[in-house]
N, C-alpha and C positions, 0 to 999 in steps of 0.2 A: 491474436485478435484483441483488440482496445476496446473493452467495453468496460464500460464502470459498474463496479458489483455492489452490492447491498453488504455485505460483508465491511468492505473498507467506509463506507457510508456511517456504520454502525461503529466501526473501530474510532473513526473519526467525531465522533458526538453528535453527528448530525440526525439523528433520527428521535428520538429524544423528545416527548411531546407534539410530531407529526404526525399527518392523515398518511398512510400507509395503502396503497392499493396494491392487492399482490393477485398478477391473472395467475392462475392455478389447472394445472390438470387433471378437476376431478369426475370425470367423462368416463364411469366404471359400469361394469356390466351388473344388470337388476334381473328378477327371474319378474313370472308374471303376476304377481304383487306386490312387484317395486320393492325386493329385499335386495340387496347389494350381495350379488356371488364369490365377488374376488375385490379386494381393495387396496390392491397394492399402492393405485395412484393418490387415492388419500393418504395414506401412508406415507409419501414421497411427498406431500404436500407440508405436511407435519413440521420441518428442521425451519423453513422459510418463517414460516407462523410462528413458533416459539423463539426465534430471534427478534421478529417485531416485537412482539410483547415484550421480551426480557429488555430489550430497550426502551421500554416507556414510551410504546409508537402508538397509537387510534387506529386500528387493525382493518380494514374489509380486505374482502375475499371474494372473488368470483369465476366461473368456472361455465363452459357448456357443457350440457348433457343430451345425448342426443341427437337426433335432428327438426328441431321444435320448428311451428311456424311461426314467422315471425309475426309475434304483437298479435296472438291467440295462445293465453295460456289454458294448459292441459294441465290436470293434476299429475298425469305420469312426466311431467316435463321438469315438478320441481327438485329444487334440490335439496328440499328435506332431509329426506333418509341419507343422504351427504353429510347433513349440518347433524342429525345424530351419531352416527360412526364418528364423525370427528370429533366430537364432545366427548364421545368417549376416552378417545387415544389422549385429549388435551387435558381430561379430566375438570372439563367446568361445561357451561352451557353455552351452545353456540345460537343465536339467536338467527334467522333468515327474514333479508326485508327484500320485501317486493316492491315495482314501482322505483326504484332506487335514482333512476337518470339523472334528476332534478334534486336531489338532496338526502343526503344520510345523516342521520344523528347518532354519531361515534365519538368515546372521547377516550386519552389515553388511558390504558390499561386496557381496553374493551375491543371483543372482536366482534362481528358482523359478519354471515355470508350472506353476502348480494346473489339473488336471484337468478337461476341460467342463464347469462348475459346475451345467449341468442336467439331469447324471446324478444330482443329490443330492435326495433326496426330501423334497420340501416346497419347493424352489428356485422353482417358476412361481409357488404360492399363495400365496409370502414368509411360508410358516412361522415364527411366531416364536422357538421353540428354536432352528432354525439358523439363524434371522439372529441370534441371538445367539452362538452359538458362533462364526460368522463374526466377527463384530466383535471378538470375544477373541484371534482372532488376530493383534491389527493395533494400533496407537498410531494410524496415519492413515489413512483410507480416504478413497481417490481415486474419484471416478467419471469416466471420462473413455469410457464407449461412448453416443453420442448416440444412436444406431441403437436401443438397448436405452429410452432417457428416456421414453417412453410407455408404458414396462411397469413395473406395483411387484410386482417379485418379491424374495427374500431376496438375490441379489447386487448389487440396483441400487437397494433401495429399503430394506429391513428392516436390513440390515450399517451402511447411514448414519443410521437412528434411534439405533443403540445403540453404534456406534464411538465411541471417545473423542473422536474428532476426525473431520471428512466433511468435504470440499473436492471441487472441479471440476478435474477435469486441463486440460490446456490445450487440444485437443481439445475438451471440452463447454464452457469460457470461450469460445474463439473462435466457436461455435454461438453461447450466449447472448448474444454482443457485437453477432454480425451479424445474430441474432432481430431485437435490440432495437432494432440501428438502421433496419431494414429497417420493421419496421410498429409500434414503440414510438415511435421517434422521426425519421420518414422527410423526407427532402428530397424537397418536391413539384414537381413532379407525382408522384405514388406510382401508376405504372404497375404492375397483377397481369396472366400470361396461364397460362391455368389450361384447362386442354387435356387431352382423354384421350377413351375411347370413352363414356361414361355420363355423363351429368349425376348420377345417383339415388347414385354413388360420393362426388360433389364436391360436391353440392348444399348439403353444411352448409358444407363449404369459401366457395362463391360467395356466400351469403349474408352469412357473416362478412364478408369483404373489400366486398361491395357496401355495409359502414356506414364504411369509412375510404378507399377507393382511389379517384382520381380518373378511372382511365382499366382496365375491367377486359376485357381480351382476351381471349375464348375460341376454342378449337380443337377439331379432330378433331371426333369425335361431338355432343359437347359442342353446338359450333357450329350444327351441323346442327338441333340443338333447338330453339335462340332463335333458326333463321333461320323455323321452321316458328311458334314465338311472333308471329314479326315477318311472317307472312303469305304467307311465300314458297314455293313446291314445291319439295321435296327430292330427288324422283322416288324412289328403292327406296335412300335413303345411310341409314344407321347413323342411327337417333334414339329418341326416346321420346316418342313423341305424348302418353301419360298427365301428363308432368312438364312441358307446355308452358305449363300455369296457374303453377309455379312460375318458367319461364323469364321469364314475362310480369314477375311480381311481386318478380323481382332488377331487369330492367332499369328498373321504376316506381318500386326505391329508388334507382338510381344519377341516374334521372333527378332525381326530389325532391331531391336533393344538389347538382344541379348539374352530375353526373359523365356518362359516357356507357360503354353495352357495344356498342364496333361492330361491327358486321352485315355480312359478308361482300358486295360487289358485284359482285366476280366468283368464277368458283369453276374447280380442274380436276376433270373427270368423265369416268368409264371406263364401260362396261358391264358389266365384270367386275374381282373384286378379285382383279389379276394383276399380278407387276413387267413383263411383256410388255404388259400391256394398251393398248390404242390411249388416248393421256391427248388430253384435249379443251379449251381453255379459253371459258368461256362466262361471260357475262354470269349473275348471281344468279338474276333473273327467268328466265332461260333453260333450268334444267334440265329433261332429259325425264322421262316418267314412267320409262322403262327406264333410266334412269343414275344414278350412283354418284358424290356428290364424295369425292373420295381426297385433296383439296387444298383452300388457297384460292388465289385467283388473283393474277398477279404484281398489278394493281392493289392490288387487297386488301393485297398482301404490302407492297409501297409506302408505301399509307397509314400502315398499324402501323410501319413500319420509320422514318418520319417523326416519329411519337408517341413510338418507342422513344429516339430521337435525343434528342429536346427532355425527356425524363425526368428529374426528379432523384435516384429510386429505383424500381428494377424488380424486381420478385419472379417468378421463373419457375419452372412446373411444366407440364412436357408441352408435347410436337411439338405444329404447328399440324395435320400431315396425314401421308399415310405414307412417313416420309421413308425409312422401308426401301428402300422402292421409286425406284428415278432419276428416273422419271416423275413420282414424286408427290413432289422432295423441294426444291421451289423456294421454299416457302411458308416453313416451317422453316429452311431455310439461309438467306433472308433476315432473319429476323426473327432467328437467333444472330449472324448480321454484326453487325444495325442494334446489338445488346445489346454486340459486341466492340466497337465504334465510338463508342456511347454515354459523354457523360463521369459517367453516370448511377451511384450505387452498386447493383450488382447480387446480390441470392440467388440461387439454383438449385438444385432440389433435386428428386429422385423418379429411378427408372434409366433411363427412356425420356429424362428432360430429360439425364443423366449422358452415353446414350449418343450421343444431338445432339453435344451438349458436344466428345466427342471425338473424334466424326467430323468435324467441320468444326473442328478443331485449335483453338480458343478457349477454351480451359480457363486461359491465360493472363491473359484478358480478363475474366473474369466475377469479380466484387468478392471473393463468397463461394460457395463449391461443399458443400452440407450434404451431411453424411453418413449421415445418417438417413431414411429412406424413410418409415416410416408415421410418425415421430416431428416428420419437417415438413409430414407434411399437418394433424397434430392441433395443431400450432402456428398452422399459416394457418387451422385451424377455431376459434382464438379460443381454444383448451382451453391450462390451465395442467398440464404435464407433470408426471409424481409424479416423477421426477428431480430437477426445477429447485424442486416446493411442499417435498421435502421436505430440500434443502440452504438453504433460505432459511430452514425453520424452523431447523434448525440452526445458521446464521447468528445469528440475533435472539436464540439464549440459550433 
């Protein structure tokens, strides 16, 4: 993919006494006195920002948080307590200016966070007045929130039409690198396990992947659909009996290909969905009418965990089963081992696959960890992001 990064920008001397605008994704969870609970995305925010400055750049920064209305600020909408956590990690003081549309006073060496930019009226529809007075404020505009690259709004998509200059922080570079090599240009077997409670959420997602992926693993609810395609009883588990003609006709293209989506052989089953509840392991053929699978079974787990092994690239989205639960979390801990043990390159990306990730410490292991949620499911649905279409046109002039 051809997009021009902030990197070569910098390597090249151009940055260097410029107005710097870098959109960021600092959109992190606050408890209910707006204390910051987890901050990984500030965190990630951090490598972009300390390359502006070390280059001599006039730094802002801006970020949504929330779901603000637009052009009614709240005090819980700002991004303060943002602009202090990061002051810390930066170790100097980060200053927040409100009101910003119309004119910042920033000079080099100095950074600025700009205000929730989706308090600015016109920001979700990408307005074009204010994507233009945005982009006047700036010589280079950065995008570096991946999380945001599914959405063209005026601070992710309208500011990089009309900036003098739009580059990819490093941040959305290392996304498109590990996009690319993941299902552009994958080392096979190109193993996907694509997991959650609905097929009717993921269905564009399975289809896409059932025309390039060798080996497509489904979980959770998901699972339960194509075992009800493939003629098995479910007894009362999670499915959707309506979407079993399309479950049929993923597995009739994977087959035509040569590829395969396998079919759970054994499965764990409760009577009730309870982390107490009695877990049971049963043969595929064996559920009852009154049970519930919450899992698939260590066989099952086995097989995949075998596949996972021998993989050249793995794409992961979603637990296989409810690994909340201890009873139900054998399936899933298996198959993040098989993925940490794999010399396979790995994505992973969506917050149930994040919170796997973390619970069983392998966050070391897994090739590439995205930081985008809806922005890598619409990626594995085959869709070109207005992020990535519209720094590429920028690229080509």
């Amino acid at each position: 993919m051809n997009v021009l990064r902030f990197s070569d920008l910098i390597a090249e001397g151009k940055v260097q006494g410029q107005r710097v605008f870098i959109r960021a994704d600092l959109n992190v969870p606050q408890d209910d006195e707006g204390r910051i609970t987890e901050d990984t995305r500030i965190r990630a925010s951090i490598p972009c920002i300390r390359m502006a400055l070390d280059a001599g750049a006039a730094v802002m920064v801006t970020s949504h948080l929330g779901r603000p209305t637009e052009g009614e600020f709240k005090p819980e909408d700002s991004l303060a307590p943002v602009a202090a956590r990061m002051g810390e990690l930066l170790g100097r003081e980060v200053p927040v200016a409100a009101h910003w549309v119309d004119g910042v006073d920033v000079r080099p060496g100095q950074l600025v966070l700009l205000e929730n930019c989706r308090l600015n009226k016109g920001e979700k529809k990408n307005n074009e007045e204010l994507a233009k007075k945005m982009a006047a404020l700036c010589d280079v505009f950065v995008h570096d929130a991946f999380g945001t690259a599914h959405r063209a709004e005026a601070s992710t998509y309208g500011i990089a039409q009309f900036a003098k200059t739009a580059c990819a922080g490093p941040l959305l570079a290392a996304e498109i690198d590990a996009i690319t090599k993941a299902l552009n240009q994958p080392k096979r077997p190109l193993v996907a396990i694509v997991a959650g409670s609905k097929v009717s959420t993921k269905l564009t997602i399975l289809q896409s992947l059932a025309k390039n992926v060798d080996q497509l693993i489904v979980g959770g609810g998901i699972a339960n659909t194509f075992m009800l395609a493939a003629g098995l009883n479910i007894g009362k588990s999670l499915a959707e009996a309506d979407l079993v003609g399309e479950a049929k006709a993923v597995i009739d293209a994977m087959k035509a290909r040569g590829a395969d989506v396998p079919i759970p052989v054994d499965v764990v089953v409760a009577k009730e969905f309870k982390a107490d509840a009695a877990a049971t392991v049963k043969a595929a053929a064996d559920v009852g009418a009154d049970e519930m699978i919450l899992d698939i079974g260590p066989k099952t787990a086995q097989m995949l965990a075998d596949q996972l092994k021998a993989a050249g690239t793995v794409v992961w989205n979603g637990p296989v089963g409810v690994f909340e639960f201890e009873a139900f979390e054998n399936g899933t801990k298996t198959i993040a081992r098989a993925i940490a043990d794999s010399s396979a390159f790995s994505i992973a990306g969506g917050g149930d696959t994040l919170a796997a990730i973390a619970k069983y410490g392998i966050d070391k292991d897994v090739g590439y960890i995205s930081t985008g949620g809806g922005a890598f499911l619409e990626v594995l649905e085959g869709k070109t992001l207005p992020a990535f279409e519209i720094l590429q046109k920028r690229a080509a002039g």
